[in-house]
C-alpha positions as CSV (number, residue, x, y, z in Angstrom):
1,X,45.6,73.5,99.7
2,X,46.7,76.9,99.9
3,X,45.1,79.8,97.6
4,X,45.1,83.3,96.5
5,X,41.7,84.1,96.0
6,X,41.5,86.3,99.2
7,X,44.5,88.6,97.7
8,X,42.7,88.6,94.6
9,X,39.3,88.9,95.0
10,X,40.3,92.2,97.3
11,X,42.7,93.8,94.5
12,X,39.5,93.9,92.1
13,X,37.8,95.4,95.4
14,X,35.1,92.3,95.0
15,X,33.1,91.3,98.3
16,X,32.5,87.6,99.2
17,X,28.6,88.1,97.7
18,X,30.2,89.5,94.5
19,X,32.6,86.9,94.1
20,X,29.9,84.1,94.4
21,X,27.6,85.5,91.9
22,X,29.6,85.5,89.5
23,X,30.8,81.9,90.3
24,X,27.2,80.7,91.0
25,X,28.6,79.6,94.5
26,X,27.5,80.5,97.8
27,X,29.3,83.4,99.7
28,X,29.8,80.5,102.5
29,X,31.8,78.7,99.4
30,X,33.6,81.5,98.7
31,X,34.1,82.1,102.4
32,X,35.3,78.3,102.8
33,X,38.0,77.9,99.8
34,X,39.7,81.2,101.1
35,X,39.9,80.0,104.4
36,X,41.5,76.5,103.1
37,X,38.2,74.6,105.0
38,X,37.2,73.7,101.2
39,X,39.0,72.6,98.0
40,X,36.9,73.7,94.7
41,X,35.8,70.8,92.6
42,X,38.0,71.1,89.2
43,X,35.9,72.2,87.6
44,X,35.4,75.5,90.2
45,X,39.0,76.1,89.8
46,X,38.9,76.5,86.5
47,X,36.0,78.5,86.4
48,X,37.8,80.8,88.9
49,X,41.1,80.6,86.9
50,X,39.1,81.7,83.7
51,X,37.4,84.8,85.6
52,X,40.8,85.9,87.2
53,X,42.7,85.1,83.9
54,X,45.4,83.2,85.7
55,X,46.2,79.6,85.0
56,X,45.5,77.3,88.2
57,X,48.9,77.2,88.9
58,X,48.9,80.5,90.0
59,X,46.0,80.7,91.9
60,X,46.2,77.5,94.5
61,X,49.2,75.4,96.0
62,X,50.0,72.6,97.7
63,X,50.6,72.8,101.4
């Protein structure tokens, strides 16, 4: 699954480590789902879709 949380996360000038805190993840997490080596648990993704207020939708796609 493809994502946008690379784009994102560097338009709100966020670091990996910042990103992860305030997800409670791991920077290797973080590191993983931009990468596409990982696919957040649904619950993740909605967490992330609530701090970025974008619905899922817009924030991961299918390959």
């Amino acid at each position: 699954m493809r994502n946008r949380l690379k784009e994102l996360r560097a338009e709100r000038g966020w670091s990996q480590v910042d990103l992860a805190a305030k997800l409670a993840v791991s920077r290797q997490t973080v590191n993983a789902i931009e990468n596409g080596r990982y696919d957040p648990s649904l619950p993740l993704a909605f967490d992330i879709a609530e701090l970025f207020e974008m619905p899922i939708e817009m924030l991961f796609f299918k390959d």
